[in-house]
N, C-alpha and C positions, 0 to 999 in steps of 0.2 A: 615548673617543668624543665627549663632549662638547667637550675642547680640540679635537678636529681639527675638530666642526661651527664654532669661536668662530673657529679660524683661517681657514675659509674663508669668512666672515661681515667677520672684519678685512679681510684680503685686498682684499674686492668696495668692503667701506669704505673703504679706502686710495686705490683705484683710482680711487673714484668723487671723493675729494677733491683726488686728482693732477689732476686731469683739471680741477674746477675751478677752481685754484691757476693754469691754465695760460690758461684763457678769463677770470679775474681782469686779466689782466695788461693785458689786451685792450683797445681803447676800444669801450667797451660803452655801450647805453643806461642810464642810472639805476634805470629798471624791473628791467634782465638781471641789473645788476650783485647789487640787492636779492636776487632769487630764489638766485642762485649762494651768496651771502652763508647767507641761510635755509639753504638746503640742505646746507650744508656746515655749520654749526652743528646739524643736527639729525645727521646723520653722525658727528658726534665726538660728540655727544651717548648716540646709538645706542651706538656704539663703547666710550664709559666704562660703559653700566652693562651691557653684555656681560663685558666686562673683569672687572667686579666679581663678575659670575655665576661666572667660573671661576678667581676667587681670584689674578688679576692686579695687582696695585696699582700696578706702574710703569707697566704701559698705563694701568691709570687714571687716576692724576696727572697724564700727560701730555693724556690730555683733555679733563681738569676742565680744567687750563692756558690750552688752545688754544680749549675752550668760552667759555672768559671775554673772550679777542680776537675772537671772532666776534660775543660779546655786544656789544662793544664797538664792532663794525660796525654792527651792527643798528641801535644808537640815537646812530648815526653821531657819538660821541664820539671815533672812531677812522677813519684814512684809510688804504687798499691803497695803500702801497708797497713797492717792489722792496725794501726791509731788511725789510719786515712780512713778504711773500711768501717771503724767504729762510728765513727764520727761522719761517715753517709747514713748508719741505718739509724745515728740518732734523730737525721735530718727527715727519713721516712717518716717516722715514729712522730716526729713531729708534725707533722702533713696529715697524717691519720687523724693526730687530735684535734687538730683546727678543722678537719671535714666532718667530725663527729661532734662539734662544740656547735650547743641549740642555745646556750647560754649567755647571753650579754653582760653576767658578772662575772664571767670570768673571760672578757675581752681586754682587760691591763694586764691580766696575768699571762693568757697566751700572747700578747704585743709584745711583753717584753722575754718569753722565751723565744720566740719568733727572731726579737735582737740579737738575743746571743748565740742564736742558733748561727743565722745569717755572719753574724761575723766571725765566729768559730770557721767557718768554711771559708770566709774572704782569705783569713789566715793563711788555711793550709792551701789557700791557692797560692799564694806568697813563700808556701816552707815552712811556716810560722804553725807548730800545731800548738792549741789553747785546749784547754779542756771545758768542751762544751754545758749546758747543763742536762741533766740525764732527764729523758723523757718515757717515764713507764712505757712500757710496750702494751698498744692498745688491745683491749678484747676483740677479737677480728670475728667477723660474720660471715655465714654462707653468703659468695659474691651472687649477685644477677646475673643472666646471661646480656650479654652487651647486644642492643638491638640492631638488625641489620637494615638499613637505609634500603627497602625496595618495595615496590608496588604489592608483589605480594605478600607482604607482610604488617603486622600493624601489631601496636605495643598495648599491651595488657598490663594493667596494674596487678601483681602478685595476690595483692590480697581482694582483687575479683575473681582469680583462677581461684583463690581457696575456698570462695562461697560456693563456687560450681561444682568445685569437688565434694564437697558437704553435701550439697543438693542431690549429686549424683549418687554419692553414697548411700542417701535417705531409698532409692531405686531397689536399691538391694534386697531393702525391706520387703519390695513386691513382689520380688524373686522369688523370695522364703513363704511368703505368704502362697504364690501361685504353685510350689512345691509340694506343699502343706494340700491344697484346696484337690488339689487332683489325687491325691494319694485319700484323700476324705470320701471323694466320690466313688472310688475304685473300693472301697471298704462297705461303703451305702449298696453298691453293683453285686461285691457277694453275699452282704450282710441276706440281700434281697433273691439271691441265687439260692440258699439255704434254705431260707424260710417257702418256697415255691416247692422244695424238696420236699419239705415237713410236711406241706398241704397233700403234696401229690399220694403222701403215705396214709396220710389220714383220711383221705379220698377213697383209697383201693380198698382199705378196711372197712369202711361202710360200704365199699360196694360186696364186695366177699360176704358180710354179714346181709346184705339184702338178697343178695343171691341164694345164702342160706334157708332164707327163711320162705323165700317164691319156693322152694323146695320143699319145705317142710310148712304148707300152707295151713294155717287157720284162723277162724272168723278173729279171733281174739287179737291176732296179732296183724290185723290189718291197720290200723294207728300208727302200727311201725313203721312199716312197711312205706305209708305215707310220707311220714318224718324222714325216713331213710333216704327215702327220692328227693325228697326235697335237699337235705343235709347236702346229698351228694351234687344235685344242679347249685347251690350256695357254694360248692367247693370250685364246683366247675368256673363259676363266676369270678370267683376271688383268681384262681390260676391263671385265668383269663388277662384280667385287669396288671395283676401284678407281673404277667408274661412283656405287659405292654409297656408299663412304668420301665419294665428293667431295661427295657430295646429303648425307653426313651434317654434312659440313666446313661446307657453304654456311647447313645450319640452327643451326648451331654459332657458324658468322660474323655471320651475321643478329643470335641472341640474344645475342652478345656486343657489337655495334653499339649493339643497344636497352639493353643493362644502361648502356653506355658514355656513350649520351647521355643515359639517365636521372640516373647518377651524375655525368655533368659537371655538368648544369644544379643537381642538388643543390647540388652540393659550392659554384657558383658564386651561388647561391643566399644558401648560407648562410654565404659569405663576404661577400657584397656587404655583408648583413645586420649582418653580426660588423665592418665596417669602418666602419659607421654608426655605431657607439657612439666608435669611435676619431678621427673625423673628427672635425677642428674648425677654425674659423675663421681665418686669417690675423690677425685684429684680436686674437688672444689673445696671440700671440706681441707683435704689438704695442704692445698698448697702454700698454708702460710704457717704450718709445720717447720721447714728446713731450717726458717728462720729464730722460730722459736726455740730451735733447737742449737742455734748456732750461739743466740742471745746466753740462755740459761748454762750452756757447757764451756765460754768464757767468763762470765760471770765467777764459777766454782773454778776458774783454772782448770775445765778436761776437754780431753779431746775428743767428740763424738762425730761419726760417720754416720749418717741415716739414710737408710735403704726401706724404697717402698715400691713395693710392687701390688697389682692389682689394681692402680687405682682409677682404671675404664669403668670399670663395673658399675651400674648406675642402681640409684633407689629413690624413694621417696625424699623430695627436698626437705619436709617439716621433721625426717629421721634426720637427716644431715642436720640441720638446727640443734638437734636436742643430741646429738651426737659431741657437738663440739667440748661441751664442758670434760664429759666421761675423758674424751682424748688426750687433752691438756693434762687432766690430774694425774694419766699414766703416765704421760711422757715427763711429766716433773717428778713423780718418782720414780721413773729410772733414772733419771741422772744424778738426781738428790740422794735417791738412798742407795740405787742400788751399784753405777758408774761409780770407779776409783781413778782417781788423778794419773797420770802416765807417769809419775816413780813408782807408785802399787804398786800399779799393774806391770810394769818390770822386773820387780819383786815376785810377780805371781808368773813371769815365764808366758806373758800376756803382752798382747800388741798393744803399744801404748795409744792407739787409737783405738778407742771405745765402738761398737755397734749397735745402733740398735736399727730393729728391722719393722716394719708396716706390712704385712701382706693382709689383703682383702680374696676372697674367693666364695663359691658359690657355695653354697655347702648341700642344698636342695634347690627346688623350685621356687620355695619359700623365704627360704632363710639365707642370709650371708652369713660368714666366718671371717673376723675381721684377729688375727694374732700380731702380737705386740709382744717381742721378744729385746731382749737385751743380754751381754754378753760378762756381766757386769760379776757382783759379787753376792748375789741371790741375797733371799730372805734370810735372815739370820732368825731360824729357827727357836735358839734358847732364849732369845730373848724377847722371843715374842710368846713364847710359850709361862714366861716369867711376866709380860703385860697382860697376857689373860689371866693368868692368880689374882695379879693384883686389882685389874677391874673388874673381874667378876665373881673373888673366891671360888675360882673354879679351883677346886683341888684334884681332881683326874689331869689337868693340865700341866701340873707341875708334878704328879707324881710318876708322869709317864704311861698315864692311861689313856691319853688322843696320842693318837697314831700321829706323824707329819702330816697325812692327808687331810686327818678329822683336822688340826688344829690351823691350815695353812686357809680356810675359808674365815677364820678370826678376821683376817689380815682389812675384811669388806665392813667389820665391826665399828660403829660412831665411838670415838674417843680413844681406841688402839692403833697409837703407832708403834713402830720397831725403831725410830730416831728417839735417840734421850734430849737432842738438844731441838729447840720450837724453831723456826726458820722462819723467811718470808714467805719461802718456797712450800716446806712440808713441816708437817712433823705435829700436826695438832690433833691427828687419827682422826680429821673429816672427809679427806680429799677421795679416798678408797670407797667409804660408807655412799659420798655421792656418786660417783659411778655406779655401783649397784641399784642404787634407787634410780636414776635416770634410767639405767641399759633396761630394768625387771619393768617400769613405767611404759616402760617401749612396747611390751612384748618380750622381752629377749632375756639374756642371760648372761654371767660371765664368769670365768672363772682364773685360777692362778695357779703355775706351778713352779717349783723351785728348785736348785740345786747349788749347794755352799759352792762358791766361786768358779761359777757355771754360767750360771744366769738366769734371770725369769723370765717364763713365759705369762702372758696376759691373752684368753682366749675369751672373745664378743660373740655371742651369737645372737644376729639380729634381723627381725623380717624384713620382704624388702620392700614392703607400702603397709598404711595402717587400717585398709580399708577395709578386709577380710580379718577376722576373727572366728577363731575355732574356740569350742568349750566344751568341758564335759557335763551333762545334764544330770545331774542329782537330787532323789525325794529326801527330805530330813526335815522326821516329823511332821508331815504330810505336807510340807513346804518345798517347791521346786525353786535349784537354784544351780548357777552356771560356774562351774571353774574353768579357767584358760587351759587350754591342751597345753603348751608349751610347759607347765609343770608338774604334770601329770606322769610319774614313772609308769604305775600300771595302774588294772585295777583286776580284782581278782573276788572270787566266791570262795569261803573257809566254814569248813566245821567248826560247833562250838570247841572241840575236842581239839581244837590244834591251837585256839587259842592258849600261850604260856601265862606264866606270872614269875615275873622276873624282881627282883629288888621293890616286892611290893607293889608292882604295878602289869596293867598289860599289858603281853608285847604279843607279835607274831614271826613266825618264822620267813625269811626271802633271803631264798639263795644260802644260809647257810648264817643269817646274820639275824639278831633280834631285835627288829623294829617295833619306837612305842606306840602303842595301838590305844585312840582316843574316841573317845563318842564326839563326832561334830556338832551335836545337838548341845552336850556341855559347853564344846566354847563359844561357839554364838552364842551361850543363851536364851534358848530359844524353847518355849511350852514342847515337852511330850505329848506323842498322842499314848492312846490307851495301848496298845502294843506295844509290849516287853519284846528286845530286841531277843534278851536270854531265852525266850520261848519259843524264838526260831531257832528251827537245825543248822541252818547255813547264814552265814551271816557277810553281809555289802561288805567289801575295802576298798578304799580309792586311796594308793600310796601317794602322797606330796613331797616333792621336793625344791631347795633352793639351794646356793652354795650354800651354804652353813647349815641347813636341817635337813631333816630326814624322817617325814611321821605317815604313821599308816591312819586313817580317819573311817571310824565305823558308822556307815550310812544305813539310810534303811531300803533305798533300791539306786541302781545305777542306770538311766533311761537309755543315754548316748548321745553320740557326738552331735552337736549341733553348728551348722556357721550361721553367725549372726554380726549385729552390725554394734555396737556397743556405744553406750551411749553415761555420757556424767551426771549425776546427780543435780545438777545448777552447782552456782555460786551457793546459794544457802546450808546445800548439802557438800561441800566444797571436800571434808575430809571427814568420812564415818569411818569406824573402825570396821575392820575385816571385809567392805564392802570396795570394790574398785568400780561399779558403775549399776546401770541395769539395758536390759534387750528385751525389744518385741520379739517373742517365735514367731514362727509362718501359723500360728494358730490363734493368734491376737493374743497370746497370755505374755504381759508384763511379766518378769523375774529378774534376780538380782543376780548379779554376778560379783564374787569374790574374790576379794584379794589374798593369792598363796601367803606373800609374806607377811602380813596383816595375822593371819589363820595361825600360822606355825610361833610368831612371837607371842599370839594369846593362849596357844596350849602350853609355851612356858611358863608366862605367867600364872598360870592357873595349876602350875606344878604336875603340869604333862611334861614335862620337857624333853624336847626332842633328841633320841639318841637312840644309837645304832653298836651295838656289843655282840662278839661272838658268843655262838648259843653255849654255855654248859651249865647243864644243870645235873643234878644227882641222880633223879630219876630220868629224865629227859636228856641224852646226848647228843647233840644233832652235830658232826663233824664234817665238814667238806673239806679235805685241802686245797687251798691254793694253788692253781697252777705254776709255773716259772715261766715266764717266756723272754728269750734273748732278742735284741732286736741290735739291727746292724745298718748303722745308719751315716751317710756322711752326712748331709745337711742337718744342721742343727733343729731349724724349726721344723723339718719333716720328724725330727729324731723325737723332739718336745714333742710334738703332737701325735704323733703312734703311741708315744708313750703315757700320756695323759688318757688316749681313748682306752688302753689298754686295762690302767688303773682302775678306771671310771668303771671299768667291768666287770672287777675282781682280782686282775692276773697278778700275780709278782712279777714287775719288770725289769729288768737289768738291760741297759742301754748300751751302744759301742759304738766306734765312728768310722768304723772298714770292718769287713772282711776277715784279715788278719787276727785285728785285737778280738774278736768277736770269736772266730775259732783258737786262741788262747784264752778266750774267758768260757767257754765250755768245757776247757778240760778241769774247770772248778767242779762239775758236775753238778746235778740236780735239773737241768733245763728239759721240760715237756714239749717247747716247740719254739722255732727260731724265725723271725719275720725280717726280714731281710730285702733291701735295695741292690740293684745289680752294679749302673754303673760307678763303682769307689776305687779310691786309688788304695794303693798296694794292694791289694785282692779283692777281684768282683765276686757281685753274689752266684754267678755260677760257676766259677771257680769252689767257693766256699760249700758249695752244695755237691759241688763233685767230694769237696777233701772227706763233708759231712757225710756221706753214702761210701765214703771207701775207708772212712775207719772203723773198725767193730764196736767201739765203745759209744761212736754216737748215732750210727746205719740206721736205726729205727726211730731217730728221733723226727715230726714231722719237718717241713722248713714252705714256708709262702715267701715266694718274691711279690714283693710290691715295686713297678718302675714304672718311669713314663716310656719304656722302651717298646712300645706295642704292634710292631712286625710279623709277621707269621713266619717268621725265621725265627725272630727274639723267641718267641711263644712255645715252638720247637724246641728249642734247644733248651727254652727252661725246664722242657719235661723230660726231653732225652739225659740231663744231668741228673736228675731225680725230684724236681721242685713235685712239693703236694699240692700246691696253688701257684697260680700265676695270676695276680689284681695289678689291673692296668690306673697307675696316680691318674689319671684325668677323667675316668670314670668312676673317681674311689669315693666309695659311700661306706662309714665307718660302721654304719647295721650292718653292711653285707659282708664288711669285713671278720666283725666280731660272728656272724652266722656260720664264715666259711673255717672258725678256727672251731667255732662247738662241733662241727661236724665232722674234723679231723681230729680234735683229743677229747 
């Protein structure tokens, strides 16, 4: 107990001196530099005689070591340089591996880096720098929260919080079930209101005919007459009874309503509860980023600046776990492929310090947006359009029939890189592939976009706990089964008659593109029933998407949305094909729920292959243009990100970075509607909206401001200048945005 308190104690220590090694670097005032200094000397200070507490000595030599360079700062016999600085974070790095080493064979091996480490540092306490021996930079873990010493508080092992969450989650189940059970009742309540109806009708008709016949009396039909009364008291009786069952049904219904919302709101209660222990901050996963980032863009000789913002925002910890890998492989290929050394980039009319950016944001109630932008030299398109030929004989790739968009989701493909030379870093076309499968594993999504010596952007979208699960419920082949809403584009009912046949296969029409249209029943595998789908009028689609596919799936009904609680196969069933797990409904029925990416790689295989071509055919024309829309944007990752949600919709986008360049890139002509930022230098967007409404040639063109400027002055004056929208950034929801442009062009 006492090592794991020492390792979470080193840990915060490490962190805390990472972190000043990095603002060390910095041109700082003399005062700043001083305190970073102290405090980083009382840090290793702390650190050695903890160490000594739990019977460490290689941590402790290393710093006593590193104690004596700081001493050395102090009474400024000693000057922070970049070999000083190298040769502290090799000393971390080494601290790391001794607190991570379970191993007793390799206890001569760290003893004697430990040596060298230690006297590398007596050195440069002396002036004397040696060239230490290099210590890989450890894999770093989501840190613990460090426990606070007081009565009311007490320490939990992490992995009892996770059996509780499990337990709690299983809760869920009952939710569904008691959702399920009252809507059952309430169906029993009129099934039984109807049929009381029925009686009541067949009731009056033997009365009517009794009546009849007391009217038109004779011997012969007194038999009837008998039967008649009677039929009718049997009717009376039945009305009676079933009047009473349904009065009993309806207080039945009732208390199982009230059990149902008292047990939801529990159960929601004491999950929120049980996800506050587990919720933690973005900056934890982060904060050993700077470093990594400072290690990898010396190593290559570049200069990177990282900017991150967003990182309050809190989620599920076992996302942050599984988050880590995806984050590293970006961040090493921005600086690996896509950052250029500071002669480039001087060459390119570029600041020799490189950027890259971190913003995390909310994106719904559900989901975060985590983008990863870089300032770098983008994707280099030809020649990744030249790695798809060659691993996959794609010939539309090389002939020029993937668009940049179609061909820029390759980039997530197992074995495709854009580096011709292997590295330690990248360049094997795995690093991309695992991101995608970790982010899509999550829940989530991600995507890429580019521009030659621009820079990329890298956009996550990811929930923000794993405990909630939405899916879409579909019959195929009288078999029920769940797909995740998160990749679900739409779903829609079609005539056979709209169904095409394109290059020999089926497709359907969306929006103006021809998507290929599969029986799901083909790629599973799975027994037909006796129902010819061709024998119905109208026929199920449920569109699927991932970054790289696009296929429309022909079912035989589409039930609805369901939330359930999702559950693995075991070990034994560890990886089925197209299958990602299974769920109980709230109605006891087991069903399987499927994996999109699984789905769309076996309708390849199976020579479905998923693809998306404008419609023209000979008989069949189906034309939409493209809209154009200019967007005017200073910030770059707002400008990336308009411009991706833009794309992702259809539009043609043409992007600008003010005001100015933006009203000289209209007088190119062709633009439908302009989306525009207010506050930019050299011309704001209402400036820009005035010039737009007072020249003739572009008065009628729409314009939406988008700004965090949200005043009832701002709001005013955007309309008084001619704005056709005004979307406030901090309430922006890219549905509402894309809703408010259909509505104006």
């Amino acid at each position: 107990m006492l090592l794991e308190t020492f390792r979470g104690e080193a840990e915060e220590g490490i962190n805390n001196i990472s972190n000043a090694l990095l603002e060390l670097e910095k041109d700082l005032l003399p005062e700043k530099k001083m305190q970073l200094i102290e405090a980083t000397f009382r840090d290793f200070h702390s650190l050695k005689g903890a160490a000594r507490s739990v019977n460490l000595p290689n941590i402790e030599k290393i710093c006593q070591a590193a104690e004596s360079v700081f001493s050395g700062l102090k009474k400024k016999e000693l000057e922070i340089s970049p070999q000083l600085i190298d040769l502290i974070v090799i000393s971390i790095n080494g601290i790391r591996e001794l607190l991570n080493s379970n191993s007793s064979e390799q206890d001569s091996i760290l003893e004697k880096r430990t040596i060298e480490i230690a006297e590398s540092l007596e050195q440069a306490a002396n002036g004397i720098y040696k060239a230490a021996v290099k210590v890989k930079t450890p894999e770093f873990a989501i840190p613990q929260e460090k426990p606070i010493a007081s009565d009311t508080t007490i320490r939990i092992p992490v992995a009892t919080i996770d059996s509780l969450m499990a337990q709690i989650e299983e809760l869920r189940t009952i939710k569904y079930s008691g959702k399920d059970l009252t809507n059952e009742i309430k169906k029993i309540s009129f099934e039984m209101s109807l049929l009381r109806k029925d009686i009541f009708k067949y009731k009056e008709k033997v009365r009517d005919r009794r009546s009849l016949n007391t009217n038109t009396f004779d011997k012969s039909d007194d038999n009837e007459l008998i039967i008649s009364s009677e039929i009718s008291e049997f009717f009376e009786k039945i009305n009676s009874h079933l009047k009473s069952l349904e009065n009993n049904v309806n207080v039945i219904n009732a208390s199982s309503v009230r059990n149902y919302h008292y047990a939801s709101t529990q159960i929601d209660i004491v999950t929120q509860n049980m996800k506050m222990l587990i919720m933690m901050p973005y900056s934890t996963l982060l904060q050993n980023i700077p470093m990594l980032v400072r290690d990898l863009s010396r190593e290559q000789g570049k200069d990177v600046e990282l900017i991150i913002t967003g990182a309050i925002i809190e989620t599920d910890r076992r996302i942050l776990n599984e988050l880590k890998d995806p984050l590293i492989h970006i961040i090493r290929n921005c600086i690996d492929h896509g950052i250029e050394i500071p002669e480039i980039r001087k060459k390119k009319n570029k600041s020799p310090k490189a950027k890259i950016n971190i913003s995390i944001s909310q994106l719904n109630s559900t989901t975060a947006e985590i983008l990863i932008t870089d300032d770098g030299s983008g994707i280099d398109l030809k020649n990744l359009r030249k790695k798809v030929k060659n691993f996959q004989n794609n010939s539309d790739a090389e002939d020029g029939n993937l668009t940049d968009k179609e061909l820029m989701p390759y980039v997530f493909h197992s074995g495709i890189s854009t580096k011709n030379v292997v590295s330690e870093i990248s360049g094997r076309g795995l690093g991309l592939a695992i991101v995608r499968e970790k982010v899509e594993r999550l829940g989530g999504s991600v995507f890429v976009d580019s521009k030659q010596n621009f820079g990329t952007v890298f956009k996550i979208n990811i929930p923000f706990d794993l405990a909630s699960f939405h899916g879409v419920e579909i019959v195929v082949s009288g078999q029920s089964f769940l797909i995740p809403t998160t990749y679900v584009e739409r779903v829609m009912k079609i005539s056979n008659d709209k169904i095409l046949s394109l290059k020999n296969r089926q497709a359907i029409d969306v929006d103006g593109q021809a998507v290929s249209l599969v029986k799901l029943s083909d790629t599973l595998g799975i027994n037909k029933t006796n129902l010819n789908p061709e024998e119905k009028n109208v026929q199920s689609i449920i569109i699927l998407q991932t970054t790289e596919s696009r296929v429309a799936f022909l079912v035989d009904n589409i039930i609805g949305e369901q939330e359930v609680l999702i559950k693995s196969l075991g070990n034994q069933l560890h990886s089925v094909r197209n299958i990602l797990g299974a769920t109980v409904l709230g109605n006891g029925k087991t069903i399987l729920v499927l994996s999109v990416p699984d789905l769309l790689s076996s309708a390849e295989k199976q020579s479905f292959s998923s693809w998306t071509i404008p419609i023209e055919t000979s008989n069949k024309q189906i034309s939409k243009k493209k809209l154009n829309i200019l967007i005017a944007e200073d910030s770059i990752t707002s400008r990336m990100m308009l411009k991706n949600i833009l794309e992702s919709a259809g539009y043609n986008v043409t992007a600008t970075v003010d005001g100015l360049n933006a009203y000289e890139t209209l007088a190119s002509g062709g633009f439908d509607l302009v989306v525009s930022d207010v506050d930019m230098p050299r011309m704001s967007g209402f400036t820009l909206t005035e010039k737009i409404r007072g020249d003739s040639r572009f008065s009628e063109i729409p314009v939406i401001l988008v700004t965090s400027l949200e005043s009832k002055e701002d709001r005013e004056r955007g309309i008084d200048v001619g704005a056709s929208a005004y979307v406030i950034k901090r309430s922006f929801d890219q549905s509402n945005l894309l809703e408010i442009i259909k509505k104006i062009i």
